[in-house]
C-alpha positions as CSV (number, residue, x, y, z in Angstrom):
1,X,0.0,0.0,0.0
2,X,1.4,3.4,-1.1
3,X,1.2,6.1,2.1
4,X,2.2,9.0,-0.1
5,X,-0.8,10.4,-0.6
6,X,-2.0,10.0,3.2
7,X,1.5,12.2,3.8
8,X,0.8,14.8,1.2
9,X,-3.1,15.2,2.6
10,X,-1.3,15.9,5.8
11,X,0.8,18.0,4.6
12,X,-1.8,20.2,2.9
13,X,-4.4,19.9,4.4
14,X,-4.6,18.8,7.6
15,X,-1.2,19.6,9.2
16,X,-0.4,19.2,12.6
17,X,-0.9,21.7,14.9
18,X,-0.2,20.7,18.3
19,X,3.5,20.3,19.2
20,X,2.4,19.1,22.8
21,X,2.7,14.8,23.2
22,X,-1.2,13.5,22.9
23,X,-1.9,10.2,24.5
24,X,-5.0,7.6,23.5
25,X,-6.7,7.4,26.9
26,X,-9.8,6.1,28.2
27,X,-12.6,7.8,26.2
28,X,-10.3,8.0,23.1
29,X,-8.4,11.7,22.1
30,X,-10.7,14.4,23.5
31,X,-9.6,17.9,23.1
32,X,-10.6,21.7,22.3
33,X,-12.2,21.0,18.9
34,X,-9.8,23.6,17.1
35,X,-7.3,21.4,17.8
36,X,-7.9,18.3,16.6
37,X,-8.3,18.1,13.1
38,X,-5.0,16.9,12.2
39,X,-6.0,13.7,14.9
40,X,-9.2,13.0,13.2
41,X,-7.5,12.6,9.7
42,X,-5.0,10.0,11.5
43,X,-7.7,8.5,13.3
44,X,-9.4,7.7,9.5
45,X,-6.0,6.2,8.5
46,X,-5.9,4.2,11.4
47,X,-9.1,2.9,11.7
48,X,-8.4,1.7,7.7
49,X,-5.3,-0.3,9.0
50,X,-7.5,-1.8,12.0
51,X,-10.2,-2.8,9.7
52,X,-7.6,-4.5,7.0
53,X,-6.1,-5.7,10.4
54,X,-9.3,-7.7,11.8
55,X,-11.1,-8.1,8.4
56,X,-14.3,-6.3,10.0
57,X,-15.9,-3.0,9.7
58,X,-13.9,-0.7,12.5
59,X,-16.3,2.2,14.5
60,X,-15.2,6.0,14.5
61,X,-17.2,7.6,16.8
62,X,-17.2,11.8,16.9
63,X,-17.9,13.0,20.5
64,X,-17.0,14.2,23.6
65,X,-19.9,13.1,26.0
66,X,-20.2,14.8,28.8
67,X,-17.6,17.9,28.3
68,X,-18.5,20.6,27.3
69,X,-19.6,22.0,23.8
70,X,-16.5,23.5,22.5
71,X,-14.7,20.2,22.8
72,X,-14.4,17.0,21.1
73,X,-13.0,13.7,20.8
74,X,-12.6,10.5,18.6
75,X,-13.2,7.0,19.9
76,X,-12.9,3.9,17.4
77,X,-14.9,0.5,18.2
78,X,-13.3,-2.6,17.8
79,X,-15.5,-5.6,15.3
80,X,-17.6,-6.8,18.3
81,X,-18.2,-3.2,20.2
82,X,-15.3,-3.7,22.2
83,X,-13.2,-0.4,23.1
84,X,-10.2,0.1,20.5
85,X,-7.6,-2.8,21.9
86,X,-4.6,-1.6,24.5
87,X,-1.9,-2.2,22.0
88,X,-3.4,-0.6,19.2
89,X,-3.7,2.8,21.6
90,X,-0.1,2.9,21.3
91,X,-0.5,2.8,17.6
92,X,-3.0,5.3,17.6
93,X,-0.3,7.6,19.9
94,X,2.9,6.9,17.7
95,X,0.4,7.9,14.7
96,X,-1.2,11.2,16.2
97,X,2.2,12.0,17.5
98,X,4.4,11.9,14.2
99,X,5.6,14.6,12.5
100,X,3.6,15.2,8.8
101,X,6.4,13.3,7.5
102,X,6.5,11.0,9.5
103,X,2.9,9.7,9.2
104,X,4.5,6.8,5.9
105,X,6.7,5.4,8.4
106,X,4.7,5.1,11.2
107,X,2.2,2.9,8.9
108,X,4.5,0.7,7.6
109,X,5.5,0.1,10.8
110,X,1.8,-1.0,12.4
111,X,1.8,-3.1,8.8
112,X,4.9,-5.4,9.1
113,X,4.1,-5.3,13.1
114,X,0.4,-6.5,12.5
115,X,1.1,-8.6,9.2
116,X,-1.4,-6.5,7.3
117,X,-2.7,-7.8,4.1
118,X,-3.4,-3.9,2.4
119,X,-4.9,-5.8,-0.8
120,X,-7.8,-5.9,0.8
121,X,-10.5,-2.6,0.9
122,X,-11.0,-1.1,4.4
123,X,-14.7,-0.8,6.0
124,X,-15.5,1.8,8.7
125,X,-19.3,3.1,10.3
126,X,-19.0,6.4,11.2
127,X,-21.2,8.5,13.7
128,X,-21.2,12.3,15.1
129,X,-22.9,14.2,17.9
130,X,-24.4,17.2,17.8
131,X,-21.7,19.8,18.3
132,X,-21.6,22.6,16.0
133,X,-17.6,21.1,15.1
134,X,-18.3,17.4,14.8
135,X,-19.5,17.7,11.1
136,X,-15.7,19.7,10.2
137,X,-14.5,16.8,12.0
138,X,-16.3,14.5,10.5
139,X,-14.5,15.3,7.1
140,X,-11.4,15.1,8.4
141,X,-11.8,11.3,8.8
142,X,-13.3,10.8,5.9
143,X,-10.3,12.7,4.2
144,X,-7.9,9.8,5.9
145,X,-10.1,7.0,5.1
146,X,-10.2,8.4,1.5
147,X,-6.3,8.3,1.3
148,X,-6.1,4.4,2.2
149,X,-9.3,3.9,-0.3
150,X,-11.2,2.9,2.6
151,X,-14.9,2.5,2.2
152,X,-17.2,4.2,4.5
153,X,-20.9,4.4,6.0
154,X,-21.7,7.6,7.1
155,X,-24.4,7.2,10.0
156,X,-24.6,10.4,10.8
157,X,-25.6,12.3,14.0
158,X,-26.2,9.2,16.3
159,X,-25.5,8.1,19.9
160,X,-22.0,6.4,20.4
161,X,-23.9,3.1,21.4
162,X,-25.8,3.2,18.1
163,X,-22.5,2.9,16.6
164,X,-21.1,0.1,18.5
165,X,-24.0,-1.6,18.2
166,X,-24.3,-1.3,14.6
167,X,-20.3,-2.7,13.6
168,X,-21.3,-5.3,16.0
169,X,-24.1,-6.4,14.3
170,X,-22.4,-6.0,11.0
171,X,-19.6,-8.3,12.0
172,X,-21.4,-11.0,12.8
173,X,-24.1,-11.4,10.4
174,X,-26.9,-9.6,12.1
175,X,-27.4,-12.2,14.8
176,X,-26.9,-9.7,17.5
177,X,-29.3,-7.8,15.7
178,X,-29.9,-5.7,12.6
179,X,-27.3,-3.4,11.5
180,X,-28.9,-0.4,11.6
181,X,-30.2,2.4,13.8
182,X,-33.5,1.2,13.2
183,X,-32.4,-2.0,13.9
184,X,-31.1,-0.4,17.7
185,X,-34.7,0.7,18.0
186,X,-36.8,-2.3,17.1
187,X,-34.7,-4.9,19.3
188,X,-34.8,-2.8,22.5
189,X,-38.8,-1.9,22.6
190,X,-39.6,-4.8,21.4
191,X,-38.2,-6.8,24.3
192,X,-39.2,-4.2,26.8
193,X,-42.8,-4.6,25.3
194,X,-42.5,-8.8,26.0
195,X,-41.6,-8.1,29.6
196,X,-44.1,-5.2,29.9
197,X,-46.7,-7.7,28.8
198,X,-45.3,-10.4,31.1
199,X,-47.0,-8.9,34.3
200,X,-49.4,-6.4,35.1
201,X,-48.3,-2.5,37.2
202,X,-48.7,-2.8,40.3
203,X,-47.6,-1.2,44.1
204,X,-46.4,2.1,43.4
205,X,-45.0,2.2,39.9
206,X,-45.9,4.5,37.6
207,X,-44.8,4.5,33.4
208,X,-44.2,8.5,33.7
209,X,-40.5,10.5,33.4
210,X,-39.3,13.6,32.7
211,X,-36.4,13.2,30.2
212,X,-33.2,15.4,30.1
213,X,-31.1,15.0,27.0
214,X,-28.3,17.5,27.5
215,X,-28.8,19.4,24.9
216,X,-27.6,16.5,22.7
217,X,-28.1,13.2,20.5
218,X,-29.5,11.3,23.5
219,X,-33.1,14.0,22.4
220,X,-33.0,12.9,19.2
221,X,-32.9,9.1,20.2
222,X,-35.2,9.2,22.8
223,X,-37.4,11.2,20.2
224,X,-37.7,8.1,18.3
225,X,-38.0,5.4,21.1
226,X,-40.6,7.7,22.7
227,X,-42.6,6.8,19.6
228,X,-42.1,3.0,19.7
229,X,-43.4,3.2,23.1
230,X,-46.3,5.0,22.8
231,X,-49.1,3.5,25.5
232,X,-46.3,1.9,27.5
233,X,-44.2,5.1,28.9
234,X,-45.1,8.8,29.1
235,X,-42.3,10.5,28.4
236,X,-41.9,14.1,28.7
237,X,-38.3,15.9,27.0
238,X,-36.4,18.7,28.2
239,X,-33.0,20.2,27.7
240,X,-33.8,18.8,23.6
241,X,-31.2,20.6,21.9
242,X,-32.3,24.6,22.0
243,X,-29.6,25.1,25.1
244,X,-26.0,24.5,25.1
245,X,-24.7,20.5,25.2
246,X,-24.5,19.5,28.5
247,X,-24.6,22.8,30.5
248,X,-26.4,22.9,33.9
249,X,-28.4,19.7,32.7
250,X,-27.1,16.3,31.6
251,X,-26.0,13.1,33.4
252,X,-22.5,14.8,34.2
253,X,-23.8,17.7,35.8
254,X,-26.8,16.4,38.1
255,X,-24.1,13.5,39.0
256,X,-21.0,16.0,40.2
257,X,-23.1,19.0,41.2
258,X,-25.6,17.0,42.6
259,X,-28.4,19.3,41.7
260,X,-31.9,19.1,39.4
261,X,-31.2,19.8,35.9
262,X,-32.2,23.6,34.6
263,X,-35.7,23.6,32.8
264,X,-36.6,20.3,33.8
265,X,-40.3,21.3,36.0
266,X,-39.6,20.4,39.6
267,X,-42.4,18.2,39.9
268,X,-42.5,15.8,43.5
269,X,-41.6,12.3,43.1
270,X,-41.1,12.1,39.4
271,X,-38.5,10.8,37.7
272,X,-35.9,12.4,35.9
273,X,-33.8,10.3,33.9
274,X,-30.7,12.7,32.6
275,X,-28.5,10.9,30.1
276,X,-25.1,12.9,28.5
277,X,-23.6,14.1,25.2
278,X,-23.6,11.1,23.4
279,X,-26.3,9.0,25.6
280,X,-24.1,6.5,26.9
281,X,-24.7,7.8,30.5
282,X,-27.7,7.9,32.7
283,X,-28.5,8.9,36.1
284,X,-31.7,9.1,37.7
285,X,-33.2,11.9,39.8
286,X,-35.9,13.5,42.0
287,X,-37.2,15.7,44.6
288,X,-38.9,14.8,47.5
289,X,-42.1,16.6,49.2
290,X,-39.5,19.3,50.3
291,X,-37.8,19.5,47.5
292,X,-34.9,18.3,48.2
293,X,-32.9,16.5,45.5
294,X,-32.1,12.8,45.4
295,X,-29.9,11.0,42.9
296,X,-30.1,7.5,42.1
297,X,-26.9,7.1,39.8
298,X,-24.6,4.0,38.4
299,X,-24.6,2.6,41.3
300,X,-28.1,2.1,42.3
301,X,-28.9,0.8,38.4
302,X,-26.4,-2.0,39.5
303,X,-27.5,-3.0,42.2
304,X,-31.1,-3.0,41.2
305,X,-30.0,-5.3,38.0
306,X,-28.0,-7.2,40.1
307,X,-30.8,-7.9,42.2
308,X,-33.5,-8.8,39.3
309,X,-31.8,-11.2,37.3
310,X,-30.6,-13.1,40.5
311,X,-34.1,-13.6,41.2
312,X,-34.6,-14.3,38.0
313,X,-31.8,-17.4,37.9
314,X,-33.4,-18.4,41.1
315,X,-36.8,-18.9,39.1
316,X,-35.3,-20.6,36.0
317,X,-33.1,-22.6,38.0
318,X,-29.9,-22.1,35.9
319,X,-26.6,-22.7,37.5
320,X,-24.8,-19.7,36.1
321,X,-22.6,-17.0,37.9
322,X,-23.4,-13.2,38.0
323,X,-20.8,-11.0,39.8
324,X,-20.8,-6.9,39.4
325,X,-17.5,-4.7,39.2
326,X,-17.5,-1.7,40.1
327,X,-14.8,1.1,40.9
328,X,-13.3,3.2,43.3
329,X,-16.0,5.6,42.8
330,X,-18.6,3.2,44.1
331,X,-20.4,4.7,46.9
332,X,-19.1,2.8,50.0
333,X,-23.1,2.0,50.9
334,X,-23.6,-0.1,47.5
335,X,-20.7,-2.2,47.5
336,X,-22.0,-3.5,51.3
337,X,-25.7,-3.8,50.2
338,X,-24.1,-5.8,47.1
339,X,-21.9,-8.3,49.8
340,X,-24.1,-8.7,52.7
341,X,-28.1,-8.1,51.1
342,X,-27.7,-9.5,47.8
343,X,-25.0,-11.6,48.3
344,X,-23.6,-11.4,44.6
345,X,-19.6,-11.1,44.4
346,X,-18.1,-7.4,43.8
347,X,-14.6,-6.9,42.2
348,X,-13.2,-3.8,41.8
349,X,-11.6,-2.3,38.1
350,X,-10.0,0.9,37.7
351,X,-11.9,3.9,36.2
352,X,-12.5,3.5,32.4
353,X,-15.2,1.0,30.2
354,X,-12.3,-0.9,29.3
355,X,-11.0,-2.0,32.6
356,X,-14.8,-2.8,34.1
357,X,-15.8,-4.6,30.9
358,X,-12.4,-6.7,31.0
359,X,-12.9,-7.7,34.5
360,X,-17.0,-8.6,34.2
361,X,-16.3,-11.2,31.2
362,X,-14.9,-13.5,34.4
363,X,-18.8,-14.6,35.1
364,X,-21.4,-16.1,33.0
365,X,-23.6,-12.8,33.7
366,X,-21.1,-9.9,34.4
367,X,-23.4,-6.6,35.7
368,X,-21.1,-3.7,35.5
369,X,-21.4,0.0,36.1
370,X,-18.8,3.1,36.6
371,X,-21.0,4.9,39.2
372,X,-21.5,8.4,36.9
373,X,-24.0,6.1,35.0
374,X,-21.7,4.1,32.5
375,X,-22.1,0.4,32.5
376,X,-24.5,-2.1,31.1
377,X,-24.7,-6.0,31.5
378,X,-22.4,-9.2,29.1
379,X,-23.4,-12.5,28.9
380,X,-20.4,-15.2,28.3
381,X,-21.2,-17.6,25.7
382,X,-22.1,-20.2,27.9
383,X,-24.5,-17.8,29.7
384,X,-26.2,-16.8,26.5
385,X,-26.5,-20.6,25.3
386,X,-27.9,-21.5,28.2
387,X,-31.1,-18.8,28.5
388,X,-31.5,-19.5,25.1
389,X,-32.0,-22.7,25.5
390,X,-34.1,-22.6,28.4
391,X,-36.3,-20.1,27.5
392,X,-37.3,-22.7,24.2
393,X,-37.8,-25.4,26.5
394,X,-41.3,-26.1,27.1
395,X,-40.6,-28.9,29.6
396,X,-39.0,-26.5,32.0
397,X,-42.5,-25.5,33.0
398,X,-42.3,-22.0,35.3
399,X,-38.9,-22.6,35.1
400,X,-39.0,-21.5,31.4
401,X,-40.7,-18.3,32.3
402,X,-37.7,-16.9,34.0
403,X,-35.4,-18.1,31.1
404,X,-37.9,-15.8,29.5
405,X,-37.4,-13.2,30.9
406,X,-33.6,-13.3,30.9
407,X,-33.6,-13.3,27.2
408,X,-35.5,-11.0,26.9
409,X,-32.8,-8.4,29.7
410,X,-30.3,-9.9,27.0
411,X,-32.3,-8.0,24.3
412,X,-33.0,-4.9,25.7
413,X,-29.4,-4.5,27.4
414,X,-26.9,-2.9,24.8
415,X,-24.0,-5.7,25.6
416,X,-21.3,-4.1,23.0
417,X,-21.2,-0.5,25.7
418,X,-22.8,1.5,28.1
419,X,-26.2,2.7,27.0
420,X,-28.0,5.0,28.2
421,X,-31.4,4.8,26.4
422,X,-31.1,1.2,26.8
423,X,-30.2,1.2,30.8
424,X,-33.1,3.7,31.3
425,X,-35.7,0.8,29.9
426,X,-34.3,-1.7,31.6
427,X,-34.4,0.0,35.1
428,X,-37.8,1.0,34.0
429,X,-38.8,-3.0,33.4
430,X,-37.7,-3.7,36.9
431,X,-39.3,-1.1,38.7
432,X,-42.4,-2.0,36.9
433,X,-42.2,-5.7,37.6
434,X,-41.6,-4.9,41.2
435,X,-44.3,-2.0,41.5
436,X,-41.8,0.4,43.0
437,X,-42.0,4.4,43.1
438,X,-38.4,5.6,42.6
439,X,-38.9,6.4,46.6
440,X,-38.6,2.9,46.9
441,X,-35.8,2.0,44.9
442,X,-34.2,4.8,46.9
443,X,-35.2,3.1,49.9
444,X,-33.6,-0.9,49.3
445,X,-30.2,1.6,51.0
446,X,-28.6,4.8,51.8
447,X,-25.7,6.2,50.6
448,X,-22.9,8.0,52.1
449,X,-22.7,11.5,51.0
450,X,-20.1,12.1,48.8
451,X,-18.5,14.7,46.7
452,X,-16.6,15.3,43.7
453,X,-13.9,18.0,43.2
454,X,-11.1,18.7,40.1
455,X,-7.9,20.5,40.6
456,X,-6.1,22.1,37.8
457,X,-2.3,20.8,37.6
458,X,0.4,21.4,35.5
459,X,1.3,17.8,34.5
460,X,-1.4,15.1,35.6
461,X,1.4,12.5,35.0
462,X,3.0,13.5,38.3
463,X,-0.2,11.4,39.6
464,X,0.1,7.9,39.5
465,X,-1.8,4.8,41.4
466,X,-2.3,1.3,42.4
467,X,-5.2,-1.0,44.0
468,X,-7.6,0.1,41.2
469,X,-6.4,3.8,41.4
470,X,-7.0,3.9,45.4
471,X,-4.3,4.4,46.6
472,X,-1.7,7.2,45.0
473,X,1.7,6.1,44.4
474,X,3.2,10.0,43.3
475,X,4.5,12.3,44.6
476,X,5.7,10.8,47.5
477,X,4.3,11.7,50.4
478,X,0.6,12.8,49.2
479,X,-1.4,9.1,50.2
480,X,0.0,9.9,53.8
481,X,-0.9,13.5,53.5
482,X,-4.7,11.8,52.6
483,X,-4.7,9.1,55.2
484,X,-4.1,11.2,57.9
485,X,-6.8,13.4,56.4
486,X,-9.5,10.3,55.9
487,X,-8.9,9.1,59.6
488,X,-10.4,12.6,61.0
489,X,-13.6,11.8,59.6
490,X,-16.3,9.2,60.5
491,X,-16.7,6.5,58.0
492,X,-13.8,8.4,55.4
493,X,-12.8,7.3,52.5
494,X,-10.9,9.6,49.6
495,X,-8.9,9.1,46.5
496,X,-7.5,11.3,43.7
497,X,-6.3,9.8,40.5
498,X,-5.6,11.6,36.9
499,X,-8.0,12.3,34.3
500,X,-7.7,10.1,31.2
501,X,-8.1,13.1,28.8
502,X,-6.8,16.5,30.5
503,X,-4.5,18.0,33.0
504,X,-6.9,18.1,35.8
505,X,-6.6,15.8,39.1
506,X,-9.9,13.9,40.0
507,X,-10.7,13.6,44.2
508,X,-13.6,11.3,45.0
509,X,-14.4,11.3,49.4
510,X,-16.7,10.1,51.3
511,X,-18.1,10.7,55.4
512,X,-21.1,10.2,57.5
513,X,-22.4,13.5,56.7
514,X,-22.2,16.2,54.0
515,X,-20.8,18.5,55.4
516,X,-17.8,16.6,56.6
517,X,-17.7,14.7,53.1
518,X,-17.5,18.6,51.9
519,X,-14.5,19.3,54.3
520,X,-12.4,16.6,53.9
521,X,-13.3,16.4,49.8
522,X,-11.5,19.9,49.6
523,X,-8.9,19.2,52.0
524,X,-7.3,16.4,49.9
525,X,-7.8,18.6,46.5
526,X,-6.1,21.4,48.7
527,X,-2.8,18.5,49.4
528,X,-2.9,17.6,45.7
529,X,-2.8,21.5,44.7
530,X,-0.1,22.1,47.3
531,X,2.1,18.6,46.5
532,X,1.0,18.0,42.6
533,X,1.9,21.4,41.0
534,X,-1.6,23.0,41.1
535,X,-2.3,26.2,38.8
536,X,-4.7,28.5,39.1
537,X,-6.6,29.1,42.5
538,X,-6.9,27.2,45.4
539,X,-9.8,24.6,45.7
540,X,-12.6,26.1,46.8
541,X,-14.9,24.6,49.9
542,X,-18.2,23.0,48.0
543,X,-21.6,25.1,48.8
């Protein structure tokens, strides 16, 4: 394969621009949109090799999520909705990294490395957000794709699980379903429908929400789901795209500030489900009789799927293992109710899809979830096989009901990524088979209060961890500096670790009440300004 002309479209036309060293991290490259033109170009070239790599269409998918609108990012999806694999992220930081010049050498390399057959034509799916720079981006990775002669579907402004799901059902023949965003639409609410059907509402459930789409593609595909579920769910939309992407509403935003999203109506006890930039986060929300906000987020969808499909296995009888994974941002409350209430094993991953996902595939029925409202639910083969197969076998007798019903979860959970569209149904089929208010769910525990904070550093790289990023590593001295903090406070727990994508330090704490949780939450981001290399201003103490 000749690379001159991917050097020379480089070179004119999309020339690098940033002399600072870019890294692939856990959402992908993610940026100021002005400066990443030159890394969507590469990321079309690169997502050619993969596909001649894996003989399979390769995913590009043009977001963000949850930061805010004058950023933007690229993610690629590996031929079964996987995240792009480890060792091709250091390919995809040796590429965005070159020099212009550079870029031939760099792609002969990942060919003789990877064995590439280049006779072959590349295949990518492609799919955008809605901020005003995705469609400029857009081009630029169709300009690299163009230059390795790749061929390309152009899906157009869709969520980033539409995407994953649509390679995935593309590389295997359209037995995970069919390979198209209408396809996303049809296999969710229709299995939804079957369990609707299944049993009747009772207790305290009721099929109304408020919805709060950040301003983004989540509106537009809840717009069309709203229509497929017509006499099941009343859903009212807010925050639909006339405001700015994910400002003062969104999953991000009622998850860290911990407040109701703007122009939502603050109506008593209904649910607000708030998903974020691309959909592929949700959190749920309300206010009580005095108003006061509470928020239901990854956690609580966990452990309220954890809890369903193990009754579920106990109806059907099937001998398979479930476990959840969570990480170090798991409230402290759900990880106990998990062990000693619902008795399902917990592991803990480090922050990022990759890491949860890679650590669920050890059980036949792997429930994982990031608490800020990413996760969904895999099946291992065996797991699959074995609903299947149950739920077809009529000699099972009530057993086979339960099968049922779990292949039926299988069909409305997005396996190939977190999703938030499809999360939301599923939550919404358990509450309503279990006729609970979303007082109720609120009620099966209580969480610790807990705070989020960011501090602005010079080099994040100065922050490293171990133990699933609880416990910092560097600079020396800083997870005393923490411990000593944490032991002050009844029931304490914090940890900092780096952001994937920018130079910001994250700090996560916990204590028995808020106001201590708000204390010694900006105490440890005041240690990591003071022994990190902060810039800016101080922390300031959370209102």
């Amino acid at each position: 394969m000749d690379f001159s002309k991917a050097v020379s479209v480089a070179k004119d036309e999309y020339p690098k621009t940033v002399e600072k060293t870019i890294k692939y991290g856990t959402a992908g490259f993610r940026s100021k949109a002005e400066e990443l033109d030159f890394v969507m170009y590469r990321m079309g070239l690169l997502a050619s090799l993969r596909s001649l790599n894996k003989k399979a269409v390769i995913g590009v998918v043009i977001t963000a999520s949850h930061n805010p609108e004058c950023d933007n990012g690229v993610k690629l999806v590996d031929p079964m909705g996987e995240m792009l694999a480890q060792e091709w992220e250091v390919y995809a930081t040796d590429l965005v990294n070159a020099k212009d010049e550079g870029i031939a050498d760099v792609l002969k390399n990942i060919v003789k490395e990877c064995k590439i057959d280049t006779s072959k034509e590349p295949f990518i799916f492609i799919g955008r957000d809605t901020r005003p720079s995705s469609d400029r981006l857009r081009d630029a990775v169709l300009a690299g794709a163009n230059a390795l002669n790749a061929k390309v579907k152009d899906f157009g402004i869709v969520s980033t699980p539409v995407i994953h799901f649509v390679v995935t059902c593309h590389n295997d023949g359209g037995k995970y379903g069919e390979p198209t965003e209408d396809g996303y639409y049809k296999k969710m609410t229709q299995a939804f429908k079957k369990l609707r059907s299944s049993g009747t509402t009772v207790g305290n459930y009721k099929p109304d929400i408020y919805f709060d789409g950040a301003n983004g593609v989540g509106a537009l595909m809840m717009a069309e789901i709203a229509k497929l579920l017509e006499g099941d769910m009343n859903i009212e939309m807010y925050n639909t795209g006339d405001g700015v992407l994910n400002h003062e509403c969104g999953a991000d935003f009622v998850k860290v500030q911990q407040r109701w999203p703007n122009n939502v109506p603050k109506t008593v006890s209904k649910r607000c489900v708030s998903v974020d930039g691309d959909a592929d986060r949700v959190i749920y929300s309300y206010l009580d009789e005095d108003k006061r906000y509470h928020m239901l987020d990854g956690d609580r969808i966990a452990t309220l799927y954890a809890g369903y499909i193990q009754e579920l296995l106990t109806v059907s009888g099937l001998d398979l293992s479930l476990g959840l994974v969570q990480t170090a941002y798991a409230n402290g409350a759900s990880t106990e109710y998990i062990n000693k209430k619902l008795g399902v094993p917990v592991g803990c991953a480090k922050t990022g899809v990759k890491h949860v996902h890679h650590l669920a595939l050890q059980y036949d029925i792997g429930v994982y979830f990031e608490a800020n409202g990413h996760g969904t639910i895999i099946f291992s083969k065996k797991g699959r096989e074995t609903i299947r197969a149950a739920a077809n076998d009529a000699s099972l007798g009530a057993k086979q009901a339960g099968a049922a019903r779990l292949a039926d979860v299988m069909d409305i959970i997005n396996e190939t990524v977190g999703d938030a569209i499809s999360d939301m149904l599923l939550v919404e089929t358990v509450l309503h088979a279990r006729g609970w208010s979303i007082e109720d769910w609120k009620k099966t525990y209580t969480d610790l209060p807990n705070r989020q904070m960011k501090v602005s550093v010079a080099d994040r790289a100065v922050i490293t961890t171990t133990d699933a990023e609880r416990v910092c590593v560097t600079p020396e001295g800083l997870q005393e500096t923490i411990n000593k903090l944490v032991s002050s406070y009844p029931k304490g727990r914090a940890f900092v670790r780096p952001s994937g994508t920018e130079d910001i330090v994250r700090v996560y704490a916990e204590a028995a009440t808020q106001k201590e949780t708000d204390e010694l939450a900006h105490k440890v981001a005041c240690a990591v300004f003071e022994q990190a290399g902060g810039v800016g201003q101080l922390p300031k103490l959370p209102h």
